[in-house]
KELOMAR-485074 format. One record per residue (C-alpha): residue number from 0; residue in one letter; x negated, y negated, z. Coordinates in nm, 3 decimals. Layout:
N
<resi=NUM, resn=A, px=X, py=Y, pz=Z>
...
***
This chain:
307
<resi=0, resn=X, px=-4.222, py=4.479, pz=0.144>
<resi=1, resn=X, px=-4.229, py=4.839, pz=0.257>
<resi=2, resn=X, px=-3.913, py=4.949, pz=0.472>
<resi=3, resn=X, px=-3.785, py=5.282, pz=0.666>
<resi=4, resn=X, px=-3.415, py=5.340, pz=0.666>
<resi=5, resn=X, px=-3.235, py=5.288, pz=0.940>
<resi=6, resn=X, px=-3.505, py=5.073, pz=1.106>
<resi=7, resn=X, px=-3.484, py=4.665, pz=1.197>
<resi=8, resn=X, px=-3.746, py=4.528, pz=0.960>
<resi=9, resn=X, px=-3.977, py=4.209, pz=1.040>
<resi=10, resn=X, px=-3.961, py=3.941, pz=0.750>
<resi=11, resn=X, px=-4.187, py=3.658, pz=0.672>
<resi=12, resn=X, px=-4.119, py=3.358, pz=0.525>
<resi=13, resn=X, px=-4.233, py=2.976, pz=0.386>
<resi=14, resn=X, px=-3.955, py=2.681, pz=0.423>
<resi=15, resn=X, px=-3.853, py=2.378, pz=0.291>
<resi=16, resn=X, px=-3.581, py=2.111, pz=0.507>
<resi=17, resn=X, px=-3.420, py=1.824, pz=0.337>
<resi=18, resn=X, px=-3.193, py=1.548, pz=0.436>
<resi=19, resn=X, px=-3.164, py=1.271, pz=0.657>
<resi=20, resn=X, px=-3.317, py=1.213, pz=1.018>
<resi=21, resn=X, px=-3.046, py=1.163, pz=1.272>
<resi=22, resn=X, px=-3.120, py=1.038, pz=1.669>
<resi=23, resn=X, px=-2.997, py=1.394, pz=1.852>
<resi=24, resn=X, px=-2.860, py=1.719, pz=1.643>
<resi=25, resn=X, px=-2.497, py=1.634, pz=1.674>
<resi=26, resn=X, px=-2.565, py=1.252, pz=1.655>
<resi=27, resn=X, px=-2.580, py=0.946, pz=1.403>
<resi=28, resn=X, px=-2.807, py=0.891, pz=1.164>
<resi=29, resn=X, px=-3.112, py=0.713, pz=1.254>
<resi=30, resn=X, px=-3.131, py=0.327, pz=1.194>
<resi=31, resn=X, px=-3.462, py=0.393, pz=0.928>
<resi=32, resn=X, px=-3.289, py=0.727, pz=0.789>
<resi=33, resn=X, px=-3.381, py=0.774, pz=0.446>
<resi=34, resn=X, px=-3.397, py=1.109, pz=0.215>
<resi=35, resn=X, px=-3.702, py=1.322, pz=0.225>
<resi=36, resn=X, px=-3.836, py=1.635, pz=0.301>
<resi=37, resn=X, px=-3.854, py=1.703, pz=0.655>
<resi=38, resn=X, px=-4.019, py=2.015, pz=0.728>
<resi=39, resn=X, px=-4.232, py=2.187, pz=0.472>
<resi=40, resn=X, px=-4.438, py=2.526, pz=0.559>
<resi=41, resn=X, px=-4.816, py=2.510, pz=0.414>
<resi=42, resn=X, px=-4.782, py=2.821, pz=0.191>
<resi=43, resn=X, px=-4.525, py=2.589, pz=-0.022>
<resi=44, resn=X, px=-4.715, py=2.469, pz=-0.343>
<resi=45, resn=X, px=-4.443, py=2.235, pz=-0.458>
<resi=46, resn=X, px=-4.146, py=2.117, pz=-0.214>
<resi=47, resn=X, px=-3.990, py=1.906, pz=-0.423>
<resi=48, resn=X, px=-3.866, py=2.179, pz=-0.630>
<resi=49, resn=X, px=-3.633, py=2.280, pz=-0.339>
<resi=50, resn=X, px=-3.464, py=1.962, pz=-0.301>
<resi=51, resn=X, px=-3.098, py=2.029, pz=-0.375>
<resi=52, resn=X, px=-2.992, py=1.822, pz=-0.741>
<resi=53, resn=X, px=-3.412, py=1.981, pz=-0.865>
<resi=54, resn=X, px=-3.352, py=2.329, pz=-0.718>
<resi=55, resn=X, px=-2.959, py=2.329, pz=-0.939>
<resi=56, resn=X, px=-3.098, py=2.224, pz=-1.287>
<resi=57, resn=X, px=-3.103, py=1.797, pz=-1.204>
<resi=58, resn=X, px=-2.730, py=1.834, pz=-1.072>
<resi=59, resn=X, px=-2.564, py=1.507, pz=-0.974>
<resi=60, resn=X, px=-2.409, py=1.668, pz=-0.661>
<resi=61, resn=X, px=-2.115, py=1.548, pz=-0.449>
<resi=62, resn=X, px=-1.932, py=1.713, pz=-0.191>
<resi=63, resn=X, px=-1.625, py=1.771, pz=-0.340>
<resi=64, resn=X, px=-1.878, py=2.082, pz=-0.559>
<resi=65, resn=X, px=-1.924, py=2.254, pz=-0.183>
<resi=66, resn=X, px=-1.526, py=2.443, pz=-0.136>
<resi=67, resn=X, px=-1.373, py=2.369, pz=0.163>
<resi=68, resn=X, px=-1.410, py=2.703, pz=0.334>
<resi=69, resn=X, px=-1.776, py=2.637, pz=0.339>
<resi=70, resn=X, px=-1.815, py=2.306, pz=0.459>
<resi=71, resn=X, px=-1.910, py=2.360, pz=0.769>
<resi=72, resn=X, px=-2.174, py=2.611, pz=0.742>
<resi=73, resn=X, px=-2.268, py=2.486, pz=0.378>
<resi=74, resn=X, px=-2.292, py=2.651, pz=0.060>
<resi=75, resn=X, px=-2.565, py=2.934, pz=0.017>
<resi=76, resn=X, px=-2.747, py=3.030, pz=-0.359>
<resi=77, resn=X, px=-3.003, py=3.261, pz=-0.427>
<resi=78, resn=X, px=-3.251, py=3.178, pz=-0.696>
<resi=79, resn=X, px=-3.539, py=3.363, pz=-0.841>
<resi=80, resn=X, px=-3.842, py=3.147, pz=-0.928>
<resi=81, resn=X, px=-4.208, py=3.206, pz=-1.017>
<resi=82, resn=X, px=-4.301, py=3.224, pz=-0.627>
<resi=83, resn=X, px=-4.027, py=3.481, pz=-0.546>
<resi=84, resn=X, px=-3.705, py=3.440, pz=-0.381>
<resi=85, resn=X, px=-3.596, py=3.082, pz=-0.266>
<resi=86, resn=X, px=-3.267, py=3.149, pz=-0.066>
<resi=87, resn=X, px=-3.072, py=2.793, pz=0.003>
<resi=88, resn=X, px=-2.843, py=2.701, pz=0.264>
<resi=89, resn=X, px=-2.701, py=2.330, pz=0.180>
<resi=90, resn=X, px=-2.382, py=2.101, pz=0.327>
<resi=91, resn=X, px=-2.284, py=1.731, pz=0.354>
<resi=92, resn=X, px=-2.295, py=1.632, pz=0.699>
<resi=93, resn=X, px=-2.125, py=1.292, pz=0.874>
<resi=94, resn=X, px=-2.337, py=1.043, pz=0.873>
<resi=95, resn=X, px=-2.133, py=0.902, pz=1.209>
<resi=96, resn=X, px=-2.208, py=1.255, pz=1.378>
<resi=97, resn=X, px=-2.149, py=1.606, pz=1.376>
<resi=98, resn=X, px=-1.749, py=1.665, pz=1.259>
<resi=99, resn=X, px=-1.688, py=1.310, pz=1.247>
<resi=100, resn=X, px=-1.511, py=1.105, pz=0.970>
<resi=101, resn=X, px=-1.660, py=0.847, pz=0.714>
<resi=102, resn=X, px=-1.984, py=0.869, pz=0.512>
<resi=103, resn=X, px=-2.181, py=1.161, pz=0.436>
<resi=104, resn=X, px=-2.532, py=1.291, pz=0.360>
<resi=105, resn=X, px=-2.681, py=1.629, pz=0.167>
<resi=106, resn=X, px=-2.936, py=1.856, pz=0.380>
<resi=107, resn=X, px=-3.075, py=2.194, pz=0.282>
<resi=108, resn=X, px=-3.273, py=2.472, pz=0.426>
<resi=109, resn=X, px=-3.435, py=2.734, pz=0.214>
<resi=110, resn=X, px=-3.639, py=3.009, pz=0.234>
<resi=111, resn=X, px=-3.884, py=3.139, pz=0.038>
<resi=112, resn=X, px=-4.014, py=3.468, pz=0.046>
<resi=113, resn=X, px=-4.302, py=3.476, pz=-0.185>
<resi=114, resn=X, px=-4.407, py=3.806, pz=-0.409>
<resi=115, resn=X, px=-4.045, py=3.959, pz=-0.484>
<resi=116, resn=X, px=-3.982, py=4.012, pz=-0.862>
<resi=117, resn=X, px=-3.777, py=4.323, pz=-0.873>
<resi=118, resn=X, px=-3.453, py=4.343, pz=-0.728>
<resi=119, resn=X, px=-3.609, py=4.716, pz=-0.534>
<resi=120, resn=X, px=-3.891, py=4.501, pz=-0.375>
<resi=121, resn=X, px=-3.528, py=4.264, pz=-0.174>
<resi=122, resn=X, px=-3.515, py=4.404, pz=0.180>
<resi=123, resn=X, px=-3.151, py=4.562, pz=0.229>
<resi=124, resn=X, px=-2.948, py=4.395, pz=0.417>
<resi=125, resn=X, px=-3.099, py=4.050, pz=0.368>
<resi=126, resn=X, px=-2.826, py=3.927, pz=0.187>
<resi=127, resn=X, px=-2.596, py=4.003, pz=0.431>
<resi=128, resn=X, px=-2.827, py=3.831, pz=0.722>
<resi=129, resn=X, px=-2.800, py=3.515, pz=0.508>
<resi=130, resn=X, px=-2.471, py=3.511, pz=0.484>
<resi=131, resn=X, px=-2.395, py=3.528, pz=0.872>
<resi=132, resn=X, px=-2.742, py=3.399, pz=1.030>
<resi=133, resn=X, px=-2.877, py=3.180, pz=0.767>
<resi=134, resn=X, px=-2.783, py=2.790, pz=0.908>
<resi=135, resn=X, px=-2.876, py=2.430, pz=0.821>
<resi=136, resn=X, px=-2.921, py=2.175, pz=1.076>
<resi=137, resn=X, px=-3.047, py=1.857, pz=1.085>
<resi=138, resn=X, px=-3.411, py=1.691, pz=1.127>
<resi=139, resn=X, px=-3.398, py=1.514, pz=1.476>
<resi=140, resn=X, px=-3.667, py=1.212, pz=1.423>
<resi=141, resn=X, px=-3.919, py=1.220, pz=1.566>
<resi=142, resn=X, px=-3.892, py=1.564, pz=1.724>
<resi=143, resn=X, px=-4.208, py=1.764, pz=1.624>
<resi=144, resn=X, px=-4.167, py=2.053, pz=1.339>
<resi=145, resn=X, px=-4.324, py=2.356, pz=1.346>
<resi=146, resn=X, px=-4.570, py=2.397, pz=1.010>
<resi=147, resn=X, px=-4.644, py=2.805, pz=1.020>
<resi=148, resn=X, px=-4.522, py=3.062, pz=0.818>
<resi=149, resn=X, px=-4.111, py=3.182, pz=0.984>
<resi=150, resn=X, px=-4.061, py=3.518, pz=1.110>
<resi=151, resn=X, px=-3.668, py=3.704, pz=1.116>
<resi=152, resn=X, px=-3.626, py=4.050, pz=1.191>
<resi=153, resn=X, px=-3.356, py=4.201, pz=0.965>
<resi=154, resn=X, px=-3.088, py=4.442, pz=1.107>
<resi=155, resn=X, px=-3.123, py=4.809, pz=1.024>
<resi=156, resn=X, px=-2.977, py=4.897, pz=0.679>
<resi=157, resn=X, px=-2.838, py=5.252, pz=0.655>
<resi=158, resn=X, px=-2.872, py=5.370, pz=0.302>
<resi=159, resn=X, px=-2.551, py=5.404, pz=0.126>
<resi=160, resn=X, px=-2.470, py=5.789, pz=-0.056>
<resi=161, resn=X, px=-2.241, py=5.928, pz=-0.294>
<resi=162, resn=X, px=-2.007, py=6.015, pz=-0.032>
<resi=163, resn=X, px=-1.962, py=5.676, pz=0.091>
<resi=164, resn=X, px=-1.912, py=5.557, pz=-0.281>
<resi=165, resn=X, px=-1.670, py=5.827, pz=-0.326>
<resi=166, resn=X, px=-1.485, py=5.700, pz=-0.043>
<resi=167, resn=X, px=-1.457, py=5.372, pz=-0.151>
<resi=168, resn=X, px=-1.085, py=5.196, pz=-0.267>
<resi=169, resn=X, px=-1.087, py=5.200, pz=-0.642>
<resi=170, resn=X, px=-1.054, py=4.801, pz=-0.629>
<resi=171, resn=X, px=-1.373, py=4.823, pz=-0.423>
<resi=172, resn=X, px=-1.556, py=5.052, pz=-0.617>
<resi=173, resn=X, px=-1.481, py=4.853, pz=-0.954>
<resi=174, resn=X, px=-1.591, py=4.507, pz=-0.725>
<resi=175, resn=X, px=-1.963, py=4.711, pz=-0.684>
<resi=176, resn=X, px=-1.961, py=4.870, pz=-1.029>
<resi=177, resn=X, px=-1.911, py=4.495, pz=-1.172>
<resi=178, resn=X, px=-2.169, py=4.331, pz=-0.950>
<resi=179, resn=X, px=-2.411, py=4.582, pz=-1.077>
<resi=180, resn=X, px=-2.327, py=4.546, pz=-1.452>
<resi=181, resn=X, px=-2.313, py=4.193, pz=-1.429>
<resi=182, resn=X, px=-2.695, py=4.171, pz=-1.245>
<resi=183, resn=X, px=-2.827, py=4.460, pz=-1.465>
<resi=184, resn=X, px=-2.664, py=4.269, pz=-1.807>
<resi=185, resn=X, px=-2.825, py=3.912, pz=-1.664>
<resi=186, resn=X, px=-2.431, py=3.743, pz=-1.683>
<resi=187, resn=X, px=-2.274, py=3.530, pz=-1.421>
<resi=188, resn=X, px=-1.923, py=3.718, pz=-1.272>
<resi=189, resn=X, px=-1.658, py=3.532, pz=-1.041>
<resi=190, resn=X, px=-1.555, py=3.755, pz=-0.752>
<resi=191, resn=X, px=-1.183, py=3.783, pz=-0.670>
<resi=192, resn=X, px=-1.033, py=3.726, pz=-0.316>
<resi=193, resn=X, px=-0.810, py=4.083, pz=-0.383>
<resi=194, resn=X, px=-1.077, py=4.336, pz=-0.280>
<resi=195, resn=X, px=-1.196, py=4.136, pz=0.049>
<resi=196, resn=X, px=-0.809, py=4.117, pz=0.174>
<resi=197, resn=X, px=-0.792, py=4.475, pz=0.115>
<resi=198, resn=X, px=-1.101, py=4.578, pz=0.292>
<resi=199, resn=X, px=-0.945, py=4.317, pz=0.513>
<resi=200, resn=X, px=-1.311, py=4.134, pz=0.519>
<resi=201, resn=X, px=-1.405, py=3.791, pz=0.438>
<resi=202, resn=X, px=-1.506, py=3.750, pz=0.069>
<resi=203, resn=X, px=-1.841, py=3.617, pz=0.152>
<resi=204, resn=X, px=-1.923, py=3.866, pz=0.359>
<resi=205, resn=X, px=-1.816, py=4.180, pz=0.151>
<resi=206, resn=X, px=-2.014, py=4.021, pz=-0.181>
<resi=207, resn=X, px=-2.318, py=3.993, pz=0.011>
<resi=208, resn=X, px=-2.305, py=4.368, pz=0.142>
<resi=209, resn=X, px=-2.269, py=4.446, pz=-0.206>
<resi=210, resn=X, px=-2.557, py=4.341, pz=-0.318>
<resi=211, resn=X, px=-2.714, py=4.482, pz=0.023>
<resi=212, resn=X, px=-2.650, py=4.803, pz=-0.181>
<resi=213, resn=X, px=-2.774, py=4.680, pz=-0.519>
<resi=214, resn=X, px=-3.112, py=4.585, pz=-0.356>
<resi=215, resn=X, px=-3.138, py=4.973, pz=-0.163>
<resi=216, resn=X, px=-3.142, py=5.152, pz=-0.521>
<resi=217, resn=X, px=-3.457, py=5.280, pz=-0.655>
<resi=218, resn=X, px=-3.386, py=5.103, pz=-1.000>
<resi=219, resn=X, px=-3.726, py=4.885, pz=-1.095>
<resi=220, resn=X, px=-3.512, py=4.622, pz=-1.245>
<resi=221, resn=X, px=-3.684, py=4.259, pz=-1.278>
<resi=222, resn=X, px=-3.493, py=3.990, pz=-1.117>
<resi=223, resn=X, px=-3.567, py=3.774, pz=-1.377>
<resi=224, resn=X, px=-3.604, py=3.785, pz=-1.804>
<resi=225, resn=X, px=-3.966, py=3.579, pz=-1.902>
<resi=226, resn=X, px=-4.076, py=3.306, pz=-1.676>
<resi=227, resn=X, px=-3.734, py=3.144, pz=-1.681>
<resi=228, resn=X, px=-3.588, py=3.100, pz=-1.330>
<resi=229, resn=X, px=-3.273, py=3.324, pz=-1.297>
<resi=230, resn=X, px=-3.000, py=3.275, pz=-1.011>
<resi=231, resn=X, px=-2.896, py=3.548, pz=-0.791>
<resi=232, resn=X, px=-2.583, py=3.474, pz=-0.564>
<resi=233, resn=X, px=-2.350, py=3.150, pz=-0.485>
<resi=234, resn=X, px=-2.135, py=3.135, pz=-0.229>
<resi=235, resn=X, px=-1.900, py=2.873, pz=-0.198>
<resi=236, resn=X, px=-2.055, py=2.609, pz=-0.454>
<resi=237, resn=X, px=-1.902, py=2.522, pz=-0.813>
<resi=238, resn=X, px=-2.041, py=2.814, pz=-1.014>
<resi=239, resn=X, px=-2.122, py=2.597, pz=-1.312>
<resi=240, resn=X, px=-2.413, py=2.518, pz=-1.137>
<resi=241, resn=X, px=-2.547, py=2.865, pz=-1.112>
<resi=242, resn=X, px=-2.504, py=3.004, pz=-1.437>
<resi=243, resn=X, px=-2.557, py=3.381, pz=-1.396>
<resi=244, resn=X, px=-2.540, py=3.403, pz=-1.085>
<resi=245, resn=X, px=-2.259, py=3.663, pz=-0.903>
<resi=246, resn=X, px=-2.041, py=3.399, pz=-0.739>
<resi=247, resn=X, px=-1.737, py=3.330, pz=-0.502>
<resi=248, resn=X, px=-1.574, py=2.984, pz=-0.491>
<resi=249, resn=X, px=-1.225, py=2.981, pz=-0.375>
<resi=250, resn=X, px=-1.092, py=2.732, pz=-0.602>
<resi=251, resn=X, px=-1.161, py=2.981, pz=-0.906>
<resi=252, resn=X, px=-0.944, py=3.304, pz=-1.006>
<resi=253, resn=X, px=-1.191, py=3.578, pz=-1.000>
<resi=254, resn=X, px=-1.275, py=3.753, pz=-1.290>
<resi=255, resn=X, px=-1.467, py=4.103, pz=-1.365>
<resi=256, resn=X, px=-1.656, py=4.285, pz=-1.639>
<resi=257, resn=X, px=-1.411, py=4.504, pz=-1.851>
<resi=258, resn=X, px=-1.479, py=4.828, pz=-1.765>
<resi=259, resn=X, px=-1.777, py=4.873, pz=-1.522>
<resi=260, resn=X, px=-1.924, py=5.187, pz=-1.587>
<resi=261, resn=X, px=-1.932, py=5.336, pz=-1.254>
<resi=262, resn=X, px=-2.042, py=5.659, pz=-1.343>
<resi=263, resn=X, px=-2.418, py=5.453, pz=-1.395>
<resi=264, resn=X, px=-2.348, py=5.305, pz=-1.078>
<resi=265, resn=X, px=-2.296, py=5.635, pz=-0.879>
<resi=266, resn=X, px=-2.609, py=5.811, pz=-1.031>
<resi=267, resn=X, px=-2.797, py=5.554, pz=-0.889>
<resi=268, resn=X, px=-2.648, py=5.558, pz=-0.574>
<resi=269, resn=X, px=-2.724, py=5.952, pz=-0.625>
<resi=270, resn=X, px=-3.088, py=5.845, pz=-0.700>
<resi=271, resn=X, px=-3.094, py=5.656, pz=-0.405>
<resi=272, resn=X, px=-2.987, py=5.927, pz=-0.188>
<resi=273, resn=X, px=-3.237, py=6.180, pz=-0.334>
<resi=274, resn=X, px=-3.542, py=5.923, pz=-0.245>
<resi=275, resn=X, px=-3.635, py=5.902, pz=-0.649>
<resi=276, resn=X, px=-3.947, py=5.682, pz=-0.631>
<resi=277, resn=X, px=-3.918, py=5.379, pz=-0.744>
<resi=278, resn=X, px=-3.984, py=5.332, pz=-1.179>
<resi=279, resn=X, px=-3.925, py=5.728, pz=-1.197>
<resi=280, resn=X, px=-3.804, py=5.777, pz=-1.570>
<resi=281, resn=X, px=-3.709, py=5.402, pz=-1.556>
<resi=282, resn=X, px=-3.811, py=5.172, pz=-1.908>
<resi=283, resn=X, px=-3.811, py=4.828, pz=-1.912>
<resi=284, resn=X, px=-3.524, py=4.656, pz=-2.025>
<resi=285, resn=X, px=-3.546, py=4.455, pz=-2.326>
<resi=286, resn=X, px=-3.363, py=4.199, pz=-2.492>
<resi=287, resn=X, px=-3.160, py=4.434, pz=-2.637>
<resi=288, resn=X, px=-3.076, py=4.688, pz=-2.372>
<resi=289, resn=X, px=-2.978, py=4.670, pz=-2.060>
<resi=290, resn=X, px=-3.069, py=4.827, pz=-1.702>
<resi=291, resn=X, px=-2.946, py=5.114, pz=-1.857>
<resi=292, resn=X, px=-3.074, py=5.193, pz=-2.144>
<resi=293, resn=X, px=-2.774, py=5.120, pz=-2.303>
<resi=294, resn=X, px=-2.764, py=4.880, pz=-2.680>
<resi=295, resn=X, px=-2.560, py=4.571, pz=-2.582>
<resi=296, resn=X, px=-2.472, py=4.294, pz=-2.830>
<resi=297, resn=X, px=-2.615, py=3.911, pz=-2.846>
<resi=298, resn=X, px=-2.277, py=3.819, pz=-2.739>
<resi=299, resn=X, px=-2.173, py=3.762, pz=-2.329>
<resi=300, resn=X, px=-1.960, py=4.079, pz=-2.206>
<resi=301, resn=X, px=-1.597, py=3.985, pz=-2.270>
<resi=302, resn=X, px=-1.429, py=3.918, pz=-1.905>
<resi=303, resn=X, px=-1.103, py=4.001, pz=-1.738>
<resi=304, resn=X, px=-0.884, py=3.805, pz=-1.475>
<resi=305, resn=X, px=-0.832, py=3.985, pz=-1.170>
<resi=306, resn=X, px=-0.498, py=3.892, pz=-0.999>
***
């Protein structure tokens, strides 16, 4: 998708709704309520793959996996799969009604934005519309759905420059140099709560701009190895279930990459601000290097707890 900085950008989009009917949106479930796919776009080949438990690896899920913090608005994951970006939104829901007590029931929403296999080719600043815009509600039976192809219009993203990086907290700047070392070295990394309360932001919020930025570099970097699926970004689910994914689930300590090499980090962000085309003097990473051309061992990156 072809962008201009500083300009509100018009995405499309194929969907996928799972759950439960209920009577009216805040209301009980209906009396012949049974799991199934709700809504379903026509440029989606396969729905079932973006049920919940099939799109998380066969997961028995429950709701005590979803934290607290994010039961309301549901627990969001980013996955890359052979279509392109699937982006789920997923929370347990009352059966009894909206915010009541007693039984529950799963329901998703994701997106899929077909065509996107390099982390360049992400729009800036979608990960941060997801994060505040991107809900789940319920199917209301027999209320019609609409079949065609979804439309959003992204907020401007300004491009970030070395200046802004070199104004950055040190905390913060290490929180973006890990994020990038951990998506360019393909391992999973467990954000800490410490940078957000100093930027005095919520967590959620300041992981997803961070990857805003990772997406706005010119760096032709795959976001996935071979034809396996690869996932992106949880927020607010058990991060077992995304391995490799940059996370943030309040019940875990976070943890970051020893020593992100920033100085990678603000060339590219110096890249960036000199409009290097995209793939300029970029090679392919192999199973042996990384983004940056750098040997790396078969064995994970050795991790650090944050306090």
């Amino acid at each position: 998708m072809e962008t201009v900085p500083g300009q509100a950008r018009v995405l499309r989009f194929e969907e996928v709704c799972y759950g439960k009917p209920v009577r009216t949106q805040d209301g009980p479930l209906h009396d012949s309520a049974l799991y199934g796919v709700n809504s379903v776009t026509p440029g989606v080949d396969n729905p079932l793959r973006y049920i919940p438990a099939n799109f998380l690896g066969n997961a028995n899920l429950t709701s005590s996996m979803i934290d607290p913090g994010f039961a309301s608005r549901g627990a969001l994951i980013v996955k890359a799969v052979d279509e392109g970006l699937a982006i789920m939104r997923m929370r347990y829901r009352a059966e009894a009604g909206e915010g009541e007590g007693g039984r529950q029931f799963l329901l998703s929403r994701t997106l899929l934005l077909p065509g996107i296999s390099f982390w360049h080719e992400i729009p800036p600043g979608l990960f941060s519309w997801c994060e505040q815009a991107l809900f789940v509600q319920p199917h209301v039976f027999d209320q019609p759905t609409s079949p065609s192809t979804g439309v959003i219009e992204l907020p401007a993203f300004q491009p970030r420059d070395v200046n802004w990086f070199d104004n950055l907290s040190q905390h913060r700047q290490i929180q973006l140099g890990s994020a990038f070392q951990a998506i360019t070295r393909r391992i999973g990394w467990t954000v800490s709560r410490m940078v957000a309360e100093e930027e005095r932001q919520r967590p959620a919020a300041l992981i997803a701009a961070d990857l805003d930025v990772i997406s706005s570099l010119p760096r032709e970097f795959p976001l996935r190895q071979g034809e396996a699926d690869q996932f992106i970004l949880n927020l607010g689910l058990d991060p077992q279930l995304t391995p490799g994914a940059v996370s943030y689930f309040p019940g875990y300590r976070g943890s970051a990459i020893e020593a992100p090499d920033l100085h990678a980090l603000r060339i590219a962000i110096s890249n960036n601000d000199e409009n290097q085309p995209v793939g300029a003097d970029v090679r392919h990473p192999s199973a042996t290097s990384d983004s940056l051309d750098r040997k790396i061992g078969s064995e994970p990156i050795p991790l650090k707890w944050l306090s």
